[in-house]
N, C-alpha and C positions, 0 to 999 in steps of 0.2 A: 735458523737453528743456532744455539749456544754452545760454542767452540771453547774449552778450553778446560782447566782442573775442576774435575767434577768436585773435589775436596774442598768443603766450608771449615774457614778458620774458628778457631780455639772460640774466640769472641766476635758475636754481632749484635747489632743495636737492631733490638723490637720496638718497633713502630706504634702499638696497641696504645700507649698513652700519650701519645705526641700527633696522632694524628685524626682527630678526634678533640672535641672540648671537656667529654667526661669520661670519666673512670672511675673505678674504686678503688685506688690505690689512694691510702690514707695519709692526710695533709696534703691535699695536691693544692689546696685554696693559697697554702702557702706561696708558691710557685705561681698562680695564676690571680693574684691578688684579685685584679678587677676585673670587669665584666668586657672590656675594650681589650684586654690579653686573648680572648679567647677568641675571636672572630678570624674566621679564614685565613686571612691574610697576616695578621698575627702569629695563629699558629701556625703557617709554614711560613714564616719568618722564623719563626723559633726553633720550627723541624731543620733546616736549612742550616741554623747556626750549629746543632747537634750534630748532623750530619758532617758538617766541615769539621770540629772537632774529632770526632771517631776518623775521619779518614787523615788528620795527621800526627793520628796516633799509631796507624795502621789499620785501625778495623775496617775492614771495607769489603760488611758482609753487612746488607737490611733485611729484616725481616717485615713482611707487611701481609694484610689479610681482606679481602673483597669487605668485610666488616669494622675492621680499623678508620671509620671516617673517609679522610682523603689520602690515605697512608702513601698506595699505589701514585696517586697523582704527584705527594709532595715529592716522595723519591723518583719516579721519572722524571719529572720537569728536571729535579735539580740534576739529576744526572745526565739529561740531554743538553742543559742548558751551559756545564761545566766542559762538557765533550770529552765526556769519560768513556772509553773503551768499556766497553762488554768483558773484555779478558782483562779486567784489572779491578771488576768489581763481582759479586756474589748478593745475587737475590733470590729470597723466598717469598713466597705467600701464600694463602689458602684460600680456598671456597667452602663455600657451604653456609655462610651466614650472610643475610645484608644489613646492611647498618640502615636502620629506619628512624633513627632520632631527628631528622632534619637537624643538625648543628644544636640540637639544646644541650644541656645540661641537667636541666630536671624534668621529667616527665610528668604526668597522670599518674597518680597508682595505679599501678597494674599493670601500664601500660610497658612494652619492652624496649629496647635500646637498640636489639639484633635482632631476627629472625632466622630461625632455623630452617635448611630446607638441603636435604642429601640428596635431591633424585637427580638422574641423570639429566633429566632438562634442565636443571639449575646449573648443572656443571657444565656443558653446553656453553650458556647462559654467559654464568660468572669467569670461565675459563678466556672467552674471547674479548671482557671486559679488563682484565689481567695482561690480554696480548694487548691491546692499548693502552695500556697505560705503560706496561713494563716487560712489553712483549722481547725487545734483546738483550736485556739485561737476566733475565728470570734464569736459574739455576735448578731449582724445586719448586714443587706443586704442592700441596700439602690438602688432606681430607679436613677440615677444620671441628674438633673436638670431636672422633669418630665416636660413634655410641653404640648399644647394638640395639637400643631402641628404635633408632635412625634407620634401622634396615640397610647401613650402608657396607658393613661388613658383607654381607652375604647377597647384596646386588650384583649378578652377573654382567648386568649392561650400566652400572658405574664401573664396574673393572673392565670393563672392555672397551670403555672410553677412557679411561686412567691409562689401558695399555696404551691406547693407540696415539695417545697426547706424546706417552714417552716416546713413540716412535719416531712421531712424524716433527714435533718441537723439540727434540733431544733435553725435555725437563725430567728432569729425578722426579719419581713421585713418594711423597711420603702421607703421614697423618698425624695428626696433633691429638690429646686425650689430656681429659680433666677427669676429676671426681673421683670416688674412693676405689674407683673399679679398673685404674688406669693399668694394672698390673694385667687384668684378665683381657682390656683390651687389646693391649701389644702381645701377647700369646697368643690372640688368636689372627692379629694382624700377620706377625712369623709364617703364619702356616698358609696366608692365603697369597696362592700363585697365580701368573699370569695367565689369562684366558689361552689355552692349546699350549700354553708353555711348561715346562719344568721351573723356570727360574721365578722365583720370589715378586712380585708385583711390588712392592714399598720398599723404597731404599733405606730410609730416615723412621724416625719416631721422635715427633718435640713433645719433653711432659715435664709436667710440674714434680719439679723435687728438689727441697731445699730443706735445712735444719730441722725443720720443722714437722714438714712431710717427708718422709724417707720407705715411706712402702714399695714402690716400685722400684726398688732398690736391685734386688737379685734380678726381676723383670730384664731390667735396663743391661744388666752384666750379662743374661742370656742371648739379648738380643746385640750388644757391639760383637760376644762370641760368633753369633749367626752371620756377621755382616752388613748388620743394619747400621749406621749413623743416627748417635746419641743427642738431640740436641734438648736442652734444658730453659724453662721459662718460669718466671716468676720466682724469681732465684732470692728474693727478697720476701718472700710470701707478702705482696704485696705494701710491705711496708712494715708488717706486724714485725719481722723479723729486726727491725732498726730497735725495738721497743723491750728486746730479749735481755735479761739481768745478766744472764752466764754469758751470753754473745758480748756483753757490752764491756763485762771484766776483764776477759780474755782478750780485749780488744790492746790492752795496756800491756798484757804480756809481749805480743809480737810486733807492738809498735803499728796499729793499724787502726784504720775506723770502721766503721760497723759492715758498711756495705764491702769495704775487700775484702772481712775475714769471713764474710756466709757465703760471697760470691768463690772466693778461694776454696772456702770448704767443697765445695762442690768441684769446681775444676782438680781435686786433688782424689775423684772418685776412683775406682780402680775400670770402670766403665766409659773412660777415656771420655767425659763430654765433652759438646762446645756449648756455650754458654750465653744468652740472651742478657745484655743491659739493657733496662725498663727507663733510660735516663730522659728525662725532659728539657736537661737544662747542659750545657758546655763542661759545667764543673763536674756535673755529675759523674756525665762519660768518661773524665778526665777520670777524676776518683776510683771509678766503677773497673777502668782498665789497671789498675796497680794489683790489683785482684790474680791477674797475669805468675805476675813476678813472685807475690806471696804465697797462690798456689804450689809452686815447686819447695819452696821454706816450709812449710806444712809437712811435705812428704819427708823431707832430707836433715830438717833442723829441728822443726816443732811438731812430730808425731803424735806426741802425749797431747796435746793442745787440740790436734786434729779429733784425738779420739774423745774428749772429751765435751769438745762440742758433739759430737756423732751420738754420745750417749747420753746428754745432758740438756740436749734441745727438741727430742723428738717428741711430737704427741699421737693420740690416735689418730689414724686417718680420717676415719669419720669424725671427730671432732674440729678437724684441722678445715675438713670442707663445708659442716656446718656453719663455722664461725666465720668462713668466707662469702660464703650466700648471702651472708648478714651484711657484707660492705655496702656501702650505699654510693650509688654514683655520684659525683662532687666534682 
């Protein structure tokens, strides 16, 4: 069992494009120029080098997910291999997807990347595939993209296995949520308790919101009120957000580059989050953690700044998730 501050820091490194050869996160070719970058051994050489940067920077919190590729494997080996204490580092990860690309890049049409599957024998399944890989390190659990399509909100024997995980592995359990309806699902997340309990079943909620998307805005401030833990992904809308006119002005006001002042905008929410870096590469992280420091100048020095990207970068939700469907993995 996991002994120590249940409390995840301000900033962790998401594993979703480092551990894995594709993504949609646009310009990654840049990054992975050739086809000899992308092989196993490669990319956790590469996850490894990000990895030791984030952790002398401090951040030493990973996020990773049964679907991220090798995400699980890159950060246990490295972290067994380093003889990093359990109580000096903070992992999450999720079930409910499996990653069925075999190592490509490009698929079939049609064909998918991940596979969805809530039911409780998948969680079973992927949960003990998790304890190998990164079974004393693990901090939280996560429902991966809960839907209510999925049936998994209102499965009584996935909550009764979610409870009995908390009990008996002492993991936080949370849920992660995409798409225009992520506001409806963490309200109804809020409400669901633990099987014969009073108290709340989900500790956490990881969701997309950044300049761009901000619907789940008041969502996210009901639920840090409630006691849930904030945590934020795709804090760069995938890349689109590098590509923003008003982000990229504003960027010359506070002396910053693109990714600290969206990332900052966000850490400066009044929803207290912590904040997921999408980085690939040493500098990124590096880059992506200044984000930190400028978050606080946001609140204390450059408020008019802050609000005006808040009013000047938002689109409609549904427009913001259509145009994301549309990323092609690269």
């Amino acid at each position: 069992m996991k002994v120590g501050n249940p409390l995840l820091p301000r900033m962790g490194l998401g594993m979703a494009a480092i551990g894995r050869p594709g993504y949609i996160n646009l310009n990654r070719s840049k990054v992975f120029v050739e086809d000899k970058s992308r092989t196993i051994e490669t990319m956790q050489n590469r996850a490894n080098e990000v990895i030791d940067r984030a952790l002398s920077l401090g951040v030493n919190w990973f996020d990773c997910a049964r679907s991220y590729g090798l995400s699980e494997k890159f950060v246990g080996e490295y972290l067994r291999s380093k003889d990093i204490s359990s109580d000096d580092v903070y992992v999450s990860s999720k079930w409910g997807y499996t990653y069925v690309a075999d190592w490509n890049v490009s698929l079939e049409d049609g064909k998918p990347h991940e596979i969805k599957n809530h039911s409780v024998e998948n969680f079973l399944l992927q949960v003990e595939e998790t304890n190998d890989n990164l079974g004393e390190y693990v901090n939280l659990y996560q429902i991966h993209s809960a839907t209510f399509d999925s049936g998994v909100l209102t499965d009584d024997r996935v909550h009764e296995a979610l409870n009995e995980c908390k009990k008996k592995r002492g993991w936080s359990i949370g849920l992660s949520v995409s798409g225009p309806s992520q506001n409806k699902i963490i309200q109804e997340a809020m409400n669901i308790r633990s099987p014969g309990e009073e108290t709340r079943l989900f500790d956490s909620v990881q969701c997309t919101f950044n300049l761009l998307e901000q619907k789940p805005g008041e969502t996210l401030e009901e639920a840090r009120n409630a006691g849930m833990d904030i945590i934020i992904k795709e804090g760069l809308a995938n890349g689109r957000l590098l590509q923003n006119p008003l982000l990229l002005d504003l960027c010359e006001k506070v002396n910053a580059d693109p990714d600290q002042l969206a990332l900052a905008s966000i850490l400066a929410q009044p929803f207290q989050p912590r904040v997921l870096s999408g980085s690939v590469t040493a500098d990124q992280m590096e880059s992506n953690f200044q984000a930190l420091e400028l978050s606080e100048k946001l609140v204390t020095q450059y408020p008019d700044i802050l609000e005006k990207l808040i009013q000047g970068c938002v689109v409609p939700s549904e427009d913001y998730w259509k145009e994301r469907s549309e990323l092609a993995w690269n």
